[in-house]
Rosetta silent file (secondary structure, phi, psi, omega in degrees, C-alpha in Angstrom):
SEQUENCE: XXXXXXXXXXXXXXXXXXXXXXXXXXXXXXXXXXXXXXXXXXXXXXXXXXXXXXXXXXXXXXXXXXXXXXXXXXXXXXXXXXXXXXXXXXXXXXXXXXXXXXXXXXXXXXXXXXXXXXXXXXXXXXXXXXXXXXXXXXXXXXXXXXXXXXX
SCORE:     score description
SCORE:     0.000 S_00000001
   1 L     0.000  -37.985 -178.344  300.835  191.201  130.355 S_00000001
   2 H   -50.543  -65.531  175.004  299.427  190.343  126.977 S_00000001
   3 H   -16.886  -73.467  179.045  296.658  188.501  128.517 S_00000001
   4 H   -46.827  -43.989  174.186  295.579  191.372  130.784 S_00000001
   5 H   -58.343  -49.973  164.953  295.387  193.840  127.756 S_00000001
   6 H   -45.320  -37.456 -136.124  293.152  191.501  126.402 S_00000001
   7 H  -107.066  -62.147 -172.650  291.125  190.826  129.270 S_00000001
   8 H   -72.716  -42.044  169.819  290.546  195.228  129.567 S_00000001
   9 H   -42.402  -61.441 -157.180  290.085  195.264  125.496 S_00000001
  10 H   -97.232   13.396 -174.320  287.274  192.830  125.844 S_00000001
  11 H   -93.465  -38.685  157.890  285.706  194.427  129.341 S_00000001
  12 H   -24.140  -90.274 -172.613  285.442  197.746  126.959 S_00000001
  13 L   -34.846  132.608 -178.327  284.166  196.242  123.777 S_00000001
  14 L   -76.510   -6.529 -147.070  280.037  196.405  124.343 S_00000001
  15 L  -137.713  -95.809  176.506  279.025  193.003  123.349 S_00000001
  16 L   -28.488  -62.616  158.103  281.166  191.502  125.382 S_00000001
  17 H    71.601 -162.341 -149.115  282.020  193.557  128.554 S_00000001
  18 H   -86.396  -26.926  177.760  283.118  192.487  131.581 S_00000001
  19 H   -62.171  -60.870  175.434  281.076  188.666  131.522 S_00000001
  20 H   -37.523  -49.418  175.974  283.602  188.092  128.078 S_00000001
  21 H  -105.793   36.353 -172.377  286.581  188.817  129.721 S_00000001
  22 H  -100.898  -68.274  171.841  285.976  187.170  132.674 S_00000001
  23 H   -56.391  -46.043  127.945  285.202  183.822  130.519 S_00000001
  24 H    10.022  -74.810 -171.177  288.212  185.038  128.397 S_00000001
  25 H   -76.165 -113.331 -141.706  290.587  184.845  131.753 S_00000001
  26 H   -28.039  -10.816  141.068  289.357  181.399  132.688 S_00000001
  27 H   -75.764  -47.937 -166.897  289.958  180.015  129.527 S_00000001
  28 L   -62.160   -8.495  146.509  293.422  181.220  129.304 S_00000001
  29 L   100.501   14.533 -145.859  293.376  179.953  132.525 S_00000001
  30 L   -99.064  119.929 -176.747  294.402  183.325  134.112 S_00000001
  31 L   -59.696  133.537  177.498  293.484  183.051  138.268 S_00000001
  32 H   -67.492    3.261 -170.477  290.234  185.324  138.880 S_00000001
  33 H   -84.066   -2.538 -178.194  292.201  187.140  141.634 S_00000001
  34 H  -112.971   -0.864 -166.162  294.458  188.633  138.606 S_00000001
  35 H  -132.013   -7.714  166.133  291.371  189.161  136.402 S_00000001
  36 L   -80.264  -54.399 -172.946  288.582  190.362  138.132 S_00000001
  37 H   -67.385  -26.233 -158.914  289.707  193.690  139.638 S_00000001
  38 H   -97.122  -24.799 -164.478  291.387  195.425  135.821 S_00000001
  39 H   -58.516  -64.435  164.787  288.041  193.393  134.064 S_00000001
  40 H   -64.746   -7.413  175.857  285.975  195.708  136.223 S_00000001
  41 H   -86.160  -43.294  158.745  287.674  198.528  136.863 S_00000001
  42 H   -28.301  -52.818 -143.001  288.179  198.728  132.872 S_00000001
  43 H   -91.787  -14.596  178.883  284.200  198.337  132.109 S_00000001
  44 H   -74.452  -45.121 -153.216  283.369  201.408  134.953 S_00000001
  45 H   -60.768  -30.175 -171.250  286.137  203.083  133.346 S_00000001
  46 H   -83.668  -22.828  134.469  284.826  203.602  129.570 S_00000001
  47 H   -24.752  -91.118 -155.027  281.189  204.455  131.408 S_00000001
  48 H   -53.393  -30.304  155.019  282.859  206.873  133.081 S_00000001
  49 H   -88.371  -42.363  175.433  283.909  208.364  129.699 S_00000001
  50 H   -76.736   -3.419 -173.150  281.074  207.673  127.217 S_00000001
  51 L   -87.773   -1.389 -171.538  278.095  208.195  129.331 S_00000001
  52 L  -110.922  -18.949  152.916  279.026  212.299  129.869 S_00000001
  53 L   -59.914  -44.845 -150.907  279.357  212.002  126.005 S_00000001
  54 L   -69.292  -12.595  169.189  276.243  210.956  125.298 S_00000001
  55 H   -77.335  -57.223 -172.234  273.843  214.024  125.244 S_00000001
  56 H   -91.673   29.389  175.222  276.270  215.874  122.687 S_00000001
  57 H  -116.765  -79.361  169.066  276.520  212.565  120.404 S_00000001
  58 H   -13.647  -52.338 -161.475  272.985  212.209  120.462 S_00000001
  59 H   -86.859  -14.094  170.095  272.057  215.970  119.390 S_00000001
  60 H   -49.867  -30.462 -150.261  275.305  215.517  116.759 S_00000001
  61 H   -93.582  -29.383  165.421  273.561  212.754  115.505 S_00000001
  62 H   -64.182  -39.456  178.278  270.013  214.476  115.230 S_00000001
  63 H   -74.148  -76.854  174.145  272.006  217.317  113.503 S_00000001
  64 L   -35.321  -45.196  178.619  274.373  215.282  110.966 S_00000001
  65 L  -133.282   75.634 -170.844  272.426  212.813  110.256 S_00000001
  66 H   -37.593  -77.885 -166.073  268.460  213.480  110.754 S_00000001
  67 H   -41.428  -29.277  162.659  267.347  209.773  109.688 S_00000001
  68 H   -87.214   -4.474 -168.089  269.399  208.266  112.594 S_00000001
  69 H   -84.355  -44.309 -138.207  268.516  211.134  114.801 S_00000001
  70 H  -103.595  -16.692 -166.540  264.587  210.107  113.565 S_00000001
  71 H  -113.127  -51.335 -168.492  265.329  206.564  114.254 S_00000001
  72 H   -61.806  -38.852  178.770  267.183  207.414  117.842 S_00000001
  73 H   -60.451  -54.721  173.684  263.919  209.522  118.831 S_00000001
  74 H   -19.838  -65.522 -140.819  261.540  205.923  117.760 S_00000001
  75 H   -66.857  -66.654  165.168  263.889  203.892  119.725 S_00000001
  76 H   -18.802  -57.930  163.667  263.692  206.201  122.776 S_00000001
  77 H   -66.632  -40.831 -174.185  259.847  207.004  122.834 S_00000001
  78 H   -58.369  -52.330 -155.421  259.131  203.187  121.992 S_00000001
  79 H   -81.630  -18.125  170.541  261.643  202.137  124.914 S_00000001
  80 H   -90.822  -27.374  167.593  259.894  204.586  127.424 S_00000001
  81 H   -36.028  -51.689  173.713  256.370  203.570  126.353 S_00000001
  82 H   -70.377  -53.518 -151.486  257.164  200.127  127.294 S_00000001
  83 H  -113.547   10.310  171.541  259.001  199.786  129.847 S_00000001
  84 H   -46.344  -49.495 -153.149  258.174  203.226  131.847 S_00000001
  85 H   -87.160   -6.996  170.592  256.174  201.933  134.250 S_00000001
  86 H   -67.609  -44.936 -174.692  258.441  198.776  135.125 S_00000001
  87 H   -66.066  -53.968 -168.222  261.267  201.758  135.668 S_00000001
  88 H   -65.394  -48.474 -161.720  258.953  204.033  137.823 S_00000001
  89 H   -96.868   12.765  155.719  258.178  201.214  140.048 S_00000001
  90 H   -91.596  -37.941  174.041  262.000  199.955  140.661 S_00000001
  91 L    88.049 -135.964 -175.695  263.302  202.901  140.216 S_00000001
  92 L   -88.880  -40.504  169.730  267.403  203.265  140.473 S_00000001
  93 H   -32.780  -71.919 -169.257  266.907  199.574  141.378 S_00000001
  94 H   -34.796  -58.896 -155.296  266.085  198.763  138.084 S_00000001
  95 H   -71.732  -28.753  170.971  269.092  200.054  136.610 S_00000001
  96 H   -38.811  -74.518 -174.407  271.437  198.015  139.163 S_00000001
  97 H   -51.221  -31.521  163.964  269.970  195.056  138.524 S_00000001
  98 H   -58.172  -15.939  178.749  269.779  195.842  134.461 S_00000001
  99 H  -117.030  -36.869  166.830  273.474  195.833  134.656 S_00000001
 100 H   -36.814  -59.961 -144.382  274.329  192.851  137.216 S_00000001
 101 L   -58.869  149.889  172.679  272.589  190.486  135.786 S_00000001
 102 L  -110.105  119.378 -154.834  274.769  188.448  134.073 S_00000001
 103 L  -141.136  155.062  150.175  273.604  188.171  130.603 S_00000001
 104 L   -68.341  144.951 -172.472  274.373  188.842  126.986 S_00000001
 105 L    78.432  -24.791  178.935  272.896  192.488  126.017 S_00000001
 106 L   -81.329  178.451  161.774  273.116  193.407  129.797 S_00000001
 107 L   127.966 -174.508  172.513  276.077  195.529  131.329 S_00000001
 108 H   -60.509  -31.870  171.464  277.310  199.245  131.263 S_00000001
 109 H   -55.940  -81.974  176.492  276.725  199.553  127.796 S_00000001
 110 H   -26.411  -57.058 -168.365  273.222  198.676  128.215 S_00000001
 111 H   -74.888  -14.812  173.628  272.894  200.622  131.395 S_00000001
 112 H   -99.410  -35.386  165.416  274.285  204.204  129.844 S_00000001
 113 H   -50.768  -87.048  179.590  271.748  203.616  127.301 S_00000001
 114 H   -42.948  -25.843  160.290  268.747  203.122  129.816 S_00000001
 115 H   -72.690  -37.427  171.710  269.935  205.708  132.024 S_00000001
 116 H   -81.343  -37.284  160.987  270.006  208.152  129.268 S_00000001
 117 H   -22.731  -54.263  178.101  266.806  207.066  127.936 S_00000001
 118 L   -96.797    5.619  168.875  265.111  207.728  131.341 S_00000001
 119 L    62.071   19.386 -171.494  266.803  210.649  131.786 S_00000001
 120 L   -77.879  141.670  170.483  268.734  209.606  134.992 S_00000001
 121 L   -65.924  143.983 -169.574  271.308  212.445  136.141 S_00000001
 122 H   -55.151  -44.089 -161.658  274.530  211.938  135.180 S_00000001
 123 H   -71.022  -46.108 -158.970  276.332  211.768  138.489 S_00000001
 124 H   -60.340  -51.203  134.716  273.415  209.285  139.852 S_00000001
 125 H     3.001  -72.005 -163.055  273.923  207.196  136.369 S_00000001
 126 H   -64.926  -72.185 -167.171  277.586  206.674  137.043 S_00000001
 127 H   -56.119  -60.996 -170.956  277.344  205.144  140.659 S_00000001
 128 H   -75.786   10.376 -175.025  274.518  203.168  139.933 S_00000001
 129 H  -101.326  -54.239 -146.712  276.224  201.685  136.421 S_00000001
 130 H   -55.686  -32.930 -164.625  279.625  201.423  137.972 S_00000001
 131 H   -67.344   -5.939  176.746  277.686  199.503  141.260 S_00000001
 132 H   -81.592  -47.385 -119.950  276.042  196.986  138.779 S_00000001
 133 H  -114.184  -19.724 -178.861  278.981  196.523  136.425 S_00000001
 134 L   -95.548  -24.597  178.708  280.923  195.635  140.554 S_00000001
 135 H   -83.284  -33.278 -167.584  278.031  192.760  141.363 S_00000001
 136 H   -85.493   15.414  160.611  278.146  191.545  138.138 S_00000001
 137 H   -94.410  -20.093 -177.159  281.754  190.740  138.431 S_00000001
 138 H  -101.115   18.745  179.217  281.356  189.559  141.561 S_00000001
 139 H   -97.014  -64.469  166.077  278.335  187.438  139.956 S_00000001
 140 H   -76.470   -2.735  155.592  280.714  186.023  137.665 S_00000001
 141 H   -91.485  -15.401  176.430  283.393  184.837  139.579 S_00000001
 142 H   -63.038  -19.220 -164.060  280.913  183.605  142.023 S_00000001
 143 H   -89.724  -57.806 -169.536  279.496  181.428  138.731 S_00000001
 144 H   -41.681  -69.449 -174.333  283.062  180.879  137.705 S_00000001
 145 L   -48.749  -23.870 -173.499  284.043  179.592  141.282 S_00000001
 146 L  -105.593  -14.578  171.242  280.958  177.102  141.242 S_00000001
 147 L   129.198  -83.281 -128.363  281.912  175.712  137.543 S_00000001
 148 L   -61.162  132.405  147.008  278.952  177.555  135.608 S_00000001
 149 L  -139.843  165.367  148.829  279.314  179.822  132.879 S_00000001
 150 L   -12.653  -81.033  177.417  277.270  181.996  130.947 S_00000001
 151 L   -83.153    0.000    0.000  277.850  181.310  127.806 S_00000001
């Protein structure tokens, strides 16, 4: 039971995610058939709270604190400048694959950022995060299952 808390603790946690407590179970040695389904169901679930947050955090954060609000506007304009036209021509794609891959910096974390960024609707956002955040588990036990990790 401990194990498992851990294992949802680190599918949560942004840096880590769902690839950490995937590598996590398999050191501890923890079968992926007991560790795959709460690692991912865990990393949709805190999407599924903060990304419906994130529009009233944002304009908090423009109000309370203008210089991070001033710095969140940069990051935002900068990140559509670049990468708009890579987005326009993938599309919804894009975001799948921005969250499968399995990478450090990639995941739902990543993927509620770029979705809000780009202004993807919330509802569409959620399905296409949670369907990323379901290959790349099933990315990383496929990796597991062949010997290969990540890290």
């Amino acid at each position: 039971m401990h194990e498992l808390l851990i294992i949802i603790a680190l599918s949560i946690v942004p840096i880590s995610e769902l690839r950490g407590a995937l590598i996590y179970a398999v050191t501890q040695h923890i079968p992926l058939s007991e560790s795959l389904l709460p690692a991912i169901l865990a990393n949709v679930l805190i999407v599924l709270v903060i990304y419906p947050q994130l529009e009233w955090l944002y304009k908090a954060c423009k109000r309370f604190l203008p210089p991070l609000g001033r710095f969140g506007d940069w990051v935002f304009e900068h990140t559509r400048r670049k990468h708009s036209a890579s987005f326009e021509r993938f599309k919804e794609f894009a975001l799948v694959i921005l969250v499968a891959i399995p990478l450090p910096l990639t995941g739902g974390w990543t993927g509620m950022a770029a979705a809000f960024v780009f202004g993807i609707k919330q509802r569409n956002a959620l399905i296409l995060i949670s369907s990323g955040v379901a290959l790349s588990g099933l990315i990383m036990a496929a990796l597991i299952q062949l010997g290969y990790t990540i890290f």
